[in-house]
C-alpha positions as CSV (number, residue, x, y, z in Angstrom):
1,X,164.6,-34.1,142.6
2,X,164.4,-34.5,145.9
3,X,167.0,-31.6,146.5
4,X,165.2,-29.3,144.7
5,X,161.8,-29.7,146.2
6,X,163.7,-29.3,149.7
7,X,164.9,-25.8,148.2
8,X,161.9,-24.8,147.2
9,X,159.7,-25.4,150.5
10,X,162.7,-23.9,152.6
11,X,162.2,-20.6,150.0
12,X,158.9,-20.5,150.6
13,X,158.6,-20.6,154.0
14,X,161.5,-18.0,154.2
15,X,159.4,-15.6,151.9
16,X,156.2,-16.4,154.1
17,X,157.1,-16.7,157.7
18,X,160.6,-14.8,158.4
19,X,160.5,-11.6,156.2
20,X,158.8,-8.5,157.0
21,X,157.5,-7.3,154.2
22,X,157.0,-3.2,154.3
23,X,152.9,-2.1,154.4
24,X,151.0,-0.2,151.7
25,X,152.0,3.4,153.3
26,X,155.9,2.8,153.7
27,X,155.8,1.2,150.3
28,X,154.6,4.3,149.2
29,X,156.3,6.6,150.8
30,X,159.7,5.1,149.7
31,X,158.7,5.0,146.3
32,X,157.8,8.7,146.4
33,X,161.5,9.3,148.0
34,X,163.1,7.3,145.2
35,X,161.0,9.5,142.5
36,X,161.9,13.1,144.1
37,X,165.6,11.9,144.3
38,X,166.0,10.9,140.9
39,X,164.1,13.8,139.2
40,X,166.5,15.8,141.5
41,X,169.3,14.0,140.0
42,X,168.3,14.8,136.6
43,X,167.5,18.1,137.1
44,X,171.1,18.2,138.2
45,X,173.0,16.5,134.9
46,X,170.8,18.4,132.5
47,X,171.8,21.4,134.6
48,X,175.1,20.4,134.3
49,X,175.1,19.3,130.9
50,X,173.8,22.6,129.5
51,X,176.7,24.5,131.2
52,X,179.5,22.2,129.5
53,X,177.9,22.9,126.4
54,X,177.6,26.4,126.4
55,X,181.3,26.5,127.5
56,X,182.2,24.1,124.8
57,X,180.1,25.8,122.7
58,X,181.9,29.6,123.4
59,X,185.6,28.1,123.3
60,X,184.9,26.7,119.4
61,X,183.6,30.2,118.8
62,X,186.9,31.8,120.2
63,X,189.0,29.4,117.4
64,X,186.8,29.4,114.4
């Protein structure tokens, strides 16, 4: 028990005194970056996905 209450004040005081946690604006702004990118990345699979089916799609119709 003993251990574990060790553990848990060491924890805390990591999470309180030693790490830099980002501000309001940077938290923002890197959520923002993360959101662009990944709209960008599915703008590029659909993109991609629409092509391999319309090729797909036009080499069935040369063998049936």
């Amino acid at each position: 028990m003993k251990r574990i209450k060790l553990y848990l004040q060491e924890a805390y005081n990591e999470l309180v005194l030693k790490v830099s946690w980002p501000t309001k604006q940077e938290l923002t702004s890197s959520a923002i970056i993360v959101m662009v990118s990944s709209l960008i990345c599915a703008l590029i699979v659909f993109g991609m996905d629409y092509i391999f089916k319309n090729i797909v799609t036009f080499i069935y119709k040369l063998f049936i």
